[in-house]
C-alpha positions in Angstrom: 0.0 0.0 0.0 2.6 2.1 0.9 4.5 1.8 -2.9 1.1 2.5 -4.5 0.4 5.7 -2.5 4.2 7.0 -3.2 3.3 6.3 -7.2 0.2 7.9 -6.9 1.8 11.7 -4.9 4.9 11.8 -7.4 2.1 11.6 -10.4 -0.1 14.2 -9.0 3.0 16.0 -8.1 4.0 15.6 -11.6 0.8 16.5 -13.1 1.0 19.5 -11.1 4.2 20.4 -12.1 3.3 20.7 -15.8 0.1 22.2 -15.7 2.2 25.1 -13.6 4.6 25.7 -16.9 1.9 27.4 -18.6 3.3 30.6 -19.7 1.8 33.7 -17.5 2.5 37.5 -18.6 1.6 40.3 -16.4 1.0 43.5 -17.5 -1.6 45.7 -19.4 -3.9 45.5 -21.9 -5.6 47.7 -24.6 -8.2 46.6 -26.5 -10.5 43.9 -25.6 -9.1 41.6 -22.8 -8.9 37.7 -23.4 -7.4 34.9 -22.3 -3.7 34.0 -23.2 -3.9 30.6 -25.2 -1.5 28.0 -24.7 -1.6 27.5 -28.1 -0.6 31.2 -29.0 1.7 31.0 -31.9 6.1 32.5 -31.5 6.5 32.2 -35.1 5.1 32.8 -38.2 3.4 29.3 -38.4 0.0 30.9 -38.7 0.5 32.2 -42.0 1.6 29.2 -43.5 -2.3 27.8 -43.1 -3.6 30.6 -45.1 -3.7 32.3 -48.8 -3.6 35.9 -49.7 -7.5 35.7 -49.2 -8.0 33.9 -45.9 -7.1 35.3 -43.0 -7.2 33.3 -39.5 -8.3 34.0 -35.7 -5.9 33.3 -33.4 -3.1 34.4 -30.8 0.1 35.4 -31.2 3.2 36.4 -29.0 6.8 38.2 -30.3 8.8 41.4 -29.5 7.2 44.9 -30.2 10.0 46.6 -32.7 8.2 50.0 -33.2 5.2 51.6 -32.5 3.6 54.7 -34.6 5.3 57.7 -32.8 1.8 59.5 -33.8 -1.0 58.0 -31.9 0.3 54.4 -31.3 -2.4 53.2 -33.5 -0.3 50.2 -35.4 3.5 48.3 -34.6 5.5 46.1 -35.9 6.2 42.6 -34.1 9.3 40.3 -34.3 8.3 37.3 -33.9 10.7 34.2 -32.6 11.3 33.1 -36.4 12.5 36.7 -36.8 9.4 37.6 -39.1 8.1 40.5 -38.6 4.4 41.2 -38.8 2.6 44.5 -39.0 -0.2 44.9 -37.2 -3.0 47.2 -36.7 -5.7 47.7 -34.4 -9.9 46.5 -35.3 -11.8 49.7 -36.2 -8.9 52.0 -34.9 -10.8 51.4 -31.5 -7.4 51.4 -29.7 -4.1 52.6 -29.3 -0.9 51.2 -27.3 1.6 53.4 -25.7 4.7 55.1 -28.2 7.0 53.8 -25.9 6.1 50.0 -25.4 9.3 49.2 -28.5 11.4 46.5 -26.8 8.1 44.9 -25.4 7.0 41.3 -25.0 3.2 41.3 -26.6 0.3 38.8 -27.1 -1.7 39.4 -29.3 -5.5 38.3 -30.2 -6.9 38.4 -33.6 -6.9 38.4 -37.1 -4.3 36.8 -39.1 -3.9 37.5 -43.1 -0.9 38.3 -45.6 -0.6 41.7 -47.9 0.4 41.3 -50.9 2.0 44.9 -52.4 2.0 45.4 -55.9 5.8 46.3 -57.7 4.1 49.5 -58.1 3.4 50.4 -54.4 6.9 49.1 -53.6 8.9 51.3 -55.9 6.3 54.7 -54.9 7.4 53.7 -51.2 11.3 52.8 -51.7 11.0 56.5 -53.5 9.3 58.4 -50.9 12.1 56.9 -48.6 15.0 57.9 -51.0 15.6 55.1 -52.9 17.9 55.3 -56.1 17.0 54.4 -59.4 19.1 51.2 -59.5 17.3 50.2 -56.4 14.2 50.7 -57.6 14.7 48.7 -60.5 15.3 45.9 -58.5 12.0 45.6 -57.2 10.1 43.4 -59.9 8.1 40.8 -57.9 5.0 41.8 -55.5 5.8 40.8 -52.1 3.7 39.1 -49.3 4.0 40.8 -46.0 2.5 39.2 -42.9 -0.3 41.3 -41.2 -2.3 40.9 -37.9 -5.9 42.9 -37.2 -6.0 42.7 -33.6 -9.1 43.2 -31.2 -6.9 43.0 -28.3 -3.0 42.9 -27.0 -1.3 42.2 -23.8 1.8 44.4 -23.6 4.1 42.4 -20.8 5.3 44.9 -17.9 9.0 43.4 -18.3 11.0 43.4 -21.6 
């Protein structure tokens, strides 16, 4: 009896033990709250699933790079596969702070890609001084990852 009740504390001690890993962030957030998903994605796995016409709900975690030094109202996320993915806020209800660059973030939303036409690349290489040789260069439309989200979690520690 004695072997069976030392099996059976060291598994619930072990169950307890994992279900404790679970991931918890503290901090603030803006938007809509929700719950932080176990399943939330570090990498650009997400946008794999989909085509330039699907987009996906789900949840999302990487490092805010830079925030819109205007209102706050979009940023740009490095995520663990060092993607980056721009993301805006649904119906420009929200904003997050200018200074939250450097920031752990979970994000809750939308998932889709963008897919920029040669044309809109060379008007915005241009705008941001590009020369004519680099212009040139640009002759395919590229895909860039995008996230509408109703709600984000900005971690109080970076």
């Amino acid at each position: 009896m004695k072997v069976f009740n030392t099996i059976t504390a060291l598994f619930l001690l072990g169950t307890l033990l994992v279900s404790c890993k679970q991931e918890t962030i503290q901090g603030d957030y803006f938007g809509q709250e929700f719950q932080v998903s176990s399943k939330a994605a570090k990498t650009s796995e997400p946008f794999e699933q989909i085509s330039a016409t699907d987009s996906l709900q789900t949840q999302m975690i990487g490092e805010i790079k830079e925030v819109c030094q205007n209102k706050g109202c979009w940023m740009k996320v490095k995520l663990a596969s060092d993607d980056e993915v721009f993301v805006r806020f649904k119906d420009y209800a929200f904003f997050v702070p200018k200074d939250a660059a450097g920031k752990k973030v979970v994000m809750n939303g939308a998932a889709f890609l963008e897919e920029m036409s040669v044309e809109d690349q060379r008007h915005y290489a241009e705008d941001e001084g590009a020369s004519e040789d680099e212009l040139a260069q640009i002759t395919d439309p590229k895909k860039t990852l995008r996230f509408e989200a109703d709600g984000v979690l900005i971690a109080n520690q970076p």
